[in-house]
C-alpha positions in Angstrom: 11.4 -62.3 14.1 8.9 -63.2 16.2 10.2 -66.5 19.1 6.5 -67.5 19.2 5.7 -71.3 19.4 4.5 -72.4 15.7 1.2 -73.7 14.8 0.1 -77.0 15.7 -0.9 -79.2 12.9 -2.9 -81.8 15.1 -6.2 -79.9 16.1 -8.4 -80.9 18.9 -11.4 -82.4 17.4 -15.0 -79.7 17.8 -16.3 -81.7 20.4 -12.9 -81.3 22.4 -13.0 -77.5 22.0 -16.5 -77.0 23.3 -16.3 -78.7 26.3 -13.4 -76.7 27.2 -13.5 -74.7 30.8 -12.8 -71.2 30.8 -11.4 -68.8 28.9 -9.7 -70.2 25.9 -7.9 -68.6 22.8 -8.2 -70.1 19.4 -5.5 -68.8 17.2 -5.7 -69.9 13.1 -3.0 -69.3 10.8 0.1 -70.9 9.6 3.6 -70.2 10.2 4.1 -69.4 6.2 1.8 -67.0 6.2 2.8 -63.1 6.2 0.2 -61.7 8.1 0.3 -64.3 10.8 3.8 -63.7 11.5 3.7 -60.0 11.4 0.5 -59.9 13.5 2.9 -62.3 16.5 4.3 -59.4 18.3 0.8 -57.8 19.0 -0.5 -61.0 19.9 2.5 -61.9 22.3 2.5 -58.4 23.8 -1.9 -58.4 25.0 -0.9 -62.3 25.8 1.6 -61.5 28.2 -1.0 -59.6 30.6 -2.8 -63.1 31.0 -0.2 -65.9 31.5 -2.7 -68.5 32.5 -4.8 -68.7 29.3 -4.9 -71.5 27.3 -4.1 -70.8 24.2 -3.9 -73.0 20.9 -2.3 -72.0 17.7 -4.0 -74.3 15.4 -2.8 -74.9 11.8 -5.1 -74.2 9.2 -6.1 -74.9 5.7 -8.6 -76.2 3.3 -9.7 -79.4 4.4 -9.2 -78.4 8.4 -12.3 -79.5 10.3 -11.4 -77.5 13.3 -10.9 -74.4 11.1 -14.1 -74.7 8.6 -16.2 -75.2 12.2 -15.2 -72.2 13.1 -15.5 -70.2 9.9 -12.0 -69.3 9.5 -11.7 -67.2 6.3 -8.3 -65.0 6.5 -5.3 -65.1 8.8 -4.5 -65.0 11.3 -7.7 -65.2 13.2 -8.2 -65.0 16.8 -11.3 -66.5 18.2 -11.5 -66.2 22.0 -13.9 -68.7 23.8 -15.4 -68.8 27.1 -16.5 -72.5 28.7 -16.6 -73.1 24.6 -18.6 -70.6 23.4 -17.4 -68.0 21.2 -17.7 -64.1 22.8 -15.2 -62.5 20.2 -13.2 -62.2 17.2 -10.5 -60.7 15.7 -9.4 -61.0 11.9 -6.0 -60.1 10.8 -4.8 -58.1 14.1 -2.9 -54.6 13.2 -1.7 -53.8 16.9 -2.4 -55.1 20.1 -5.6 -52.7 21.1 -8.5 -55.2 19.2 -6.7 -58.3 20.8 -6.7 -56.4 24.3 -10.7 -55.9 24.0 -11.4 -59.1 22.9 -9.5 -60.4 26.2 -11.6 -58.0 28.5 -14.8 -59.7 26.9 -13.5 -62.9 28.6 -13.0 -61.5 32.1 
């Protein structure tokens, strides 16, 4: 079982997450959800090479601003930002490898 933190139900407002400096990950899911909480090993594992990035695990569902702003369709999703622009994506993580080139596209 995974000892990850769960998902925050209060989201930062659109506004708040673009005008965020520096690298930033976005992580949507739930902490029901199946494939969020198989996909938490592989996301602990390529998080633990970069200790000092923000990251947000941000509840979603229908009705979630934050979420529908972003697109958010399956998850968990991982949407990695840089100074609040988006530069990649992963949907549904199956190991750590997609994760670990998204996180080299923030460098």
């Amino acid at each position: 079982m995974p000892t990850s933190v769960p998902y925050e139900p209060e989201a930062p407002s659109r506004a708040e997450v673009d005008a965020l400096s520096g690298a930033t990950l976005l992580e949507f899911g739930t902490d029901w959800c199946g494939w969020c909480r198989g996909a938490q090993p592989f996301i602990d594992e390529a998080l633990a090479a970069r200790p000092g990035l923000r990251h947000l695990k941000i509840e979603d569902g229908p009705g979630r601003a934050l979420g529908r702003s972003f697109k958010v369709k399956l998850w968990p999703t991982l949407v990695f930002l840089r100074d609040g622009q988006e530069v990649a994506r992963v949907v549904r993580p199956g190991g750590q490898d997609a994760i670990a080139e998204a996180l080299a596209q923030l460098s």
